[in-house]
C-alpha positions in Angstrom: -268.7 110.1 156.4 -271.3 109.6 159.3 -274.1 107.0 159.0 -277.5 106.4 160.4 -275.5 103.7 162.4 -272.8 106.7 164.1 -275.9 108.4 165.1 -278.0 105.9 166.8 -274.8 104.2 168.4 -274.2 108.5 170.0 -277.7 108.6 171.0 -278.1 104.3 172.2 -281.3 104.8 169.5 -282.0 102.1 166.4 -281.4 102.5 163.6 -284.9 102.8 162.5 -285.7 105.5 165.3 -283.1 107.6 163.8 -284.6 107.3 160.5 -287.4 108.5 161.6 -286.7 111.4 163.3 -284.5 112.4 160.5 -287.5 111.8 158.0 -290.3 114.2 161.2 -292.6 111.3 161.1 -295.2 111.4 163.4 -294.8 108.7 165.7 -291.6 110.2 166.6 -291.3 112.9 169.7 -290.3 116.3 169.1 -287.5 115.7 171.8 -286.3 112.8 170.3 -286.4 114.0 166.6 -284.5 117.7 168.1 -281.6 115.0 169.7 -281.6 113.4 166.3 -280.9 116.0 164.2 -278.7 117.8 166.7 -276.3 114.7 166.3 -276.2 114.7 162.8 -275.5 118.2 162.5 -272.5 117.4 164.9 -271.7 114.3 162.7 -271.8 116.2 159.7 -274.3 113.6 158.2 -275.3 113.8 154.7 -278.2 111.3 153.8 -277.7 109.3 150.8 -280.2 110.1 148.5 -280.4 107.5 146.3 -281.0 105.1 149.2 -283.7 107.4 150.9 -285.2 107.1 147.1 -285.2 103.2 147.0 -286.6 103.2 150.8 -289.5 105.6 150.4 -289.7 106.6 147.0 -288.5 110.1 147.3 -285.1 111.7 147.6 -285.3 114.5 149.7 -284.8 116.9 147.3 -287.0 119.7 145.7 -286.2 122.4 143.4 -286.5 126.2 141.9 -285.8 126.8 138.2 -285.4 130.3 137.3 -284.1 132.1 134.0 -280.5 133.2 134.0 -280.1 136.9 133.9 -277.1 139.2 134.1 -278.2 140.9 137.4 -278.7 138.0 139.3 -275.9 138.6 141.7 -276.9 142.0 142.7 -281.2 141.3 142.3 -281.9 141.6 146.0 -285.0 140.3 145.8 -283.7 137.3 144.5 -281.3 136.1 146.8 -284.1 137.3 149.6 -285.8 134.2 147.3 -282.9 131.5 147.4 -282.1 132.7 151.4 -285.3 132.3 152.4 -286.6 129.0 150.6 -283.4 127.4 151.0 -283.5 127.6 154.9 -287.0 126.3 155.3 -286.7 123.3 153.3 -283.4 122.7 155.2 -285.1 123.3 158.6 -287.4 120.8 157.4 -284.4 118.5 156.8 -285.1 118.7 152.8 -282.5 119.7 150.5 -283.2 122.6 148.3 -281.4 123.0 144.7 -281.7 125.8 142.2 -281.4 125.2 138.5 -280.9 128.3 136.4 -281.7 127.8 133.0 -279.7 129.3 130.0 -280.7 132.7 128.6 -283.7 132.3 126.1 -284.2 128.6 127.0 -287.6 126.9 127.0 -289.0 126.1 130.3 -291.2 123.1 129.9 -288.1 120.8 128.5 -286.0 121.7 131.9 -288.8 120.4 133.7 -288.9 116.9 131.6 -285.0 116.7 131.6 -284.8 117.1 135.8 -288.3 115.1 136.2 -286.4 112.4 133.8 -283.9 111.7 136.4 -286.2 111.3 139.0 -283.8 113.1 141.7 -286.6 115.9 143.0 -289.6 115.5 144.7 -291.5 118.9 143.9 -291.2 122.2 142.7 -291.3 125.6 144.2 -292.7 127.6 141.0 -292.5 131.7 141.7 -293.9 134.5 138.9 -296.5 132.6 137.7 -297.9 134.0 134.4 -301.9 134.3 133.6 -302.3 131.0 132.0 -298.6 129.2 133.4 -297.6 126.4 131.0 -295.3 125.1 133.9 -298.6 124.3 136.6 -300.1 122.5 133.3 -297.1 120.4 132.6 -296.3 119.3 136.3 -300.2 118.7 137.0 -300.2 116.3 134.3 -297.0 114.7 135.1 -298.1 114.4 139.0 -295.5 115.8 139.9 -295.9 117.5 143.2 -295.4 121.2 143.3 -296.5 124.7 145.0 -296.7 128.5 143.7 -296.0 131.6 144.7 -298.7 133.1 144.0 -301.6 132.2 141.7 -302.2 131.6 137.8 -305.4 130.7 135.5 -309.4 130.7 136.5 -308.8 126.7 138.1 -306.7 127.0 141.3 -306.3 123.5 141.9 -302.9 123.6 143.1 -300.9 124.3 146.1 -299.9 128.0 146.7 -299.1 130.8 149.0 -300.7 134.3 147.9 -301.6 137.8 149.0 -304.3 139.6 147.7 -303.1 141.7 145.1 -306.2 142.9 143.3 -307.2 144.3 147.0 -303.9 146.0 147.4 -303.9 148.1 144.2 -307.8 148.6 144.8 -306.3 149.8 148.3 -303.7 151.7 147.3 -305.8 153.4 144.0 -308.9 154.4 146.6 -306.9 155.9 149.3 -306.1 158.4 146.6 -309.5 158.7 145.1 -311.0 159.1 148.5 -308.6 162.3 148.6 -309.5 164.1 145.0 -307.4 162.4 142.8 -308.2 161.3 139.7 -305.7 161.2 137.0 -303.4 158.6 139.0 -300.8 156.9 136.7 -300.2 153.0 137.8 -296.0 151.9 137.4 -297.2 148.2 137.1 -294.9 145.0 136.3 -294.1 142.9 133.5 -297.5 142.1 131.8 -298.6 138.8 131.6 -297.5 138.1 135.1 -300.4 137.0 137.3 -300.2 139.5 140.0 -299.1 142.3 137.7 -303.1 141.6 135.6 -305.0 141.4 139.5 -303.4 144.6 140.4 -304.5 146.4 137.1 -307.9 145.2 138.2 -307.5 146.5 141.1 -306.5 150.1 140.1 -309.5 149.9 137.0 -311.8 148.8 139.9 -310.9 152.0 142.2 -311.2 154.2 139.5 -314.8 153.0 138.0 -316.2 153.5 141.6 -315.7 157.3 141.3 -316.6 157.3 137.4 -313.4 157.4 136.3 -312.0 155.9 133.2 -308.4 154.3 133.4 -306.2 156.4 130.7 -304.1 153.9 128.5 -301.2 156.1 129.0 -301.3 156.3 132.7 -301.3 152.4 133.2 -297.2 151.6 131.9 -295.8 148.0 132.1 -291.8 147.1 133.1 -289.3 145.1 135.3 -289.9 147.0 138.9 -286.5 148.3 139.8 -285.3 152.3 140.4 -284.7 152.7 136.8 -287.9 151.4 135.2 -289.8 154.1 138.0 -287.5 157.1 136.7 -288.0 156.8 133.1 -291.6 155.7 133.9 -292.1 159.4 135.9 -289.9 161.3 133.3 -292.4 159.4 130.3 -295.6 160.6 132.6 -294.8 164.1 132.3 -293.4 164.5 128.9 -295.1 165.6 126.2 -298.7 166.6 125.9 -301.2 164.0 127.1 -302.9 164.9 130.5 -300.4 164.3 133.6 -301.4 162.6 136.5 -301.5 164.2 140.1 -300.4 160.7 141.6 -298.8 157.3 141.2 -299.3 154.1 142.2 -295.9 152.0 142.3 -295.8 148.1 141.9 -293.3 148.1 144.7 -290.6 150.2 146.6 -287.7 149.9 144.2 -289.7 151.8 141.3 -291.0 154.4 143.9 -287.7 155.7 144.6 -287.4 155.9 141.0 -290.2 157.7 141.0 -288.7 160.3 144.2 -285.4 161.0 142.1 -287.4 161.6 139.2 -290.1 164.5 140.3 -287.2 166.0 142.5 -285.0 166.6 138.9 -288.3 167.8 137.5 -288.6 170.0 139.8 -291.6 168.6 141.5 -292.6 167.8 145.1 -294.1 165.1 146.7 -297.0 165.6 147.7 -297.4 169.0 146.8 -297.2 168.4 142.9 -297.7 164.3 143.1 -298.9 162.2 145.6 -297.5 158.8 145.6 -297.9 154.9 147.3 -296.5 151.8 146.7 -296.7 148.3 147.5 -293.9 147.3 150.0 -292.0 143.8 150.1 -290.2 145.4 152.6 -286.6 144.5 151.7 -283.5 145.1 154.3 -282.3 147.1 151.9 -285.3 149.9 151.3 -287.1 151.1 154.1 -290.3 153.4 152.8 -290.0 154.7 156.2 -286.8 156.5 155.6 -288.2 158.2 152.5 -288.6 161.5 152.6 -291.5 162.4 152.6 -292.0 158.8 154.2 -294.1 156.4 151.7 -297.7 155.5 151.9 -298.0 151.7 151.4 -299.5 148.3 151.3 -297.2 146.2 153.3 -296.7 142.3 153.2 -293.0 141.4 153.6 -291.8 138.5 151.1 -289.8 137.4 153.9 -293.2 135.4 155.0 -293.7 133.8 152.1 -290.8 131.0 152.6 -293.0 129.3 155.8 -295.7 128.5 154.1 -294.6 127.5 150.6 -292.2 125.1 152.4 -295.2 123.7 154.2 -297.7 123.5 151.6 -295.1 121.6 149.0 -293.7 119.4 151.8 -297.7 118.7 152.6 -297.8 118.3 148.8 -295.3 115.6 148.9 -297.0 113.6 151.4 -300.1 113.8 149.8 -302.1 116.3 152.6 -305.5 117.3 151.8 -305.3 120.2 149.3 -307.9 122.5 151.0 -304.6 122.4 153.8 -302.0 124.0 151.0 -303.7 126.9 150.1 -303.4 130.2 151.7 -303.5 133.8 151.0 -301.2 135.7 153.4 -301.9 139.0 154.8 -301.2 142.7 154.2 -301.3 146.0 156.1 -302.0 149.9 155.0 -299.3 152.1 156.3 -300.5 155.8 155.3 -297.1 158.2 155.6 -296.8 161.3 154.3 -296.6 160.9 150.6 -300.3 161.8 149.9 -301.5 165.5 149.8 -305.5 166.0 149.2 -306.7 168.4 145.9 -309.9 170.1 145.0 -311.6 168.2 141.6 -311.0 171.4 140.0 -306.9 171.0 140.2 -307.2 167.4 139.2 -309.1 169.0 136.0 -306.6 171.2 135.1 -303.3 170.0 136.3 -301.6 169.0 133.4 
């Protein structure tokens, strides 16, 4: 196996240069730390983390713990997740490791088993819920860590965000704005953080045209095609008032939503508008719907930048005004949305 030694000796560099190019510390040029790492690559160098620990104090290392499901294989979204993570931390020459807990099993003592071992440096902590036990528990252990989005009134942690109250409120006034008013909202899991800001987004639209939110409009699930067909099939069975649009937590549960109306023999937009948020996956285009889909656009493929650099900054103990960003989002309108007169939003049912 290669050692710092094979390296400088290819490169007629010490020891301690190569170190520190290997480790992007500033005192080391962007040529020189590019040569570096080129070499090692060629040299198939592995650092040994147990000595990197007793050098600096920290291994290297940071990690993702996530519940085991039996989709996992085929959850698109998640491998877009592990890709995308894993690759920046490596780019960053960090090593990233995923620990999937067993089905049913207790966050918090995962965290005290793998902080016991001292082997990680930080935490990558994704689906944060309203008040997250996890951002507690590291925050007392100082244990460095970043989110994927945000959780609890005190945000006094690193994290990487959009601005998902805004987006509902977005998506829930573009439809207002064209004579809706009984718009049904396919929302995520409640109790996730961005799942409670979008409802308040969607109540916020509707209260600035006078409109109450209906209780049976506003429905709660995992956001995949299934969840948005039997959410749509749900919406217009039996006899409380129907909706004349949708809002969808993302694109998955919109085309859900498309097979749906088409087997109940309603069209989009003549019988429902609808929008959704878009992740934009490789997978799901809204642009190839047809009708194409109105959205909110912010592609979870640029998350992975900036939560490696706001734990990494974590780790070295950067200001924390410097690790907290909110990312952006665009409106796309399609042709998904059709305007109606208030009297067919009063008697559509």
């Amino acid at each position: 196996m290669a050692t710092l030694k094979d390296i400088a000796r290819k490169l007629d560099l010490s020891i301690t240069q190569v170190s520190r190019a290997l480790n992007d510390h500033s005192d080391v040029n962007e040529e020189t730390r590019h040569r570096v790492k080129e070499a090692a690559r060629a040299l198939n160098y592995h650092p040994n983390v147990s000595a990197r620990k007793l050098v600096s104090g920290r291994s290297g290392m940071v990690g993702l713990v996530v519940p085991q499901h039996r989709d996992m294989g085929e959850d698109g979204i998640f491998l877009e997740v592990i890709a995308g993570l894993s690759a920046q931390f490596s780019g960053r020459g960090m090593q990233f490791v995923l620990h999937i807990m067993a089905e049913n099993e207790p966050a918090i003592p995962v965290y005290q088993k793998l902080i016991g071992k001292a082997m990680l440096d930080g935490f990558v902590l994704i689906n944060p819920l309203d008040q997250d036990p996890r951002i507690a528990f590291l925050r007392k252990a100082g244990i460095s860590f970043v989110v994927h989005g945000r959780s609890g009134p005190t945000q006094d942690y690193p994290y990487f965000d959009i601005e998902n109250e805004q987006l509902a409120y977005d998506l829930t006034a573009h439809l207002t704005a064209r004579g809706h008013r009984r718009i049904a909202f396919l929302n995520g899991i409640a109790g996730l953080h961005y799942v409670t800001e979008r409802n308040h987004g969607y109540r916020r639209a509707l209260a600035d045209v006078g409109e109450r939110p209906l209780d049976h409009l506003h429905l709660n699930s995992l956001m995949d095609e299934a969840n948005g067909l039997i959410g749509t099939v749900r919406l217009f069975s039996g006899d409380a008032p129907r909706p004349t649009a949708i809002v969808c937590g993302n694109v998955r549960l919109a085309r859900g939503v498309y097979q749906a109306l088409s087997a109940l023999g309603l069209s989009v937009p003549g019988d429902v508008s609808v929008v959704a948020h878009d992740d934009q996956l490789p997978s799901l285009r809204a642009s190839a719907f047809f009708p194409a889909l109105t959205v909110t656009k912010a592609p979870l493929r640029d998350s992975w930048e900036p939560l490696a650099d706001c734990l990494a900054g974590a780790i070295e103990g950067k200001p924390l005004s410097t690790l907290q960003r909110i990312g952006d989002y665009s409106f796309i309108e399609r042709n998904s949305v059709a305007g109606i007169l208030p009297s067919q939003s009063a008697s559509n049912r």
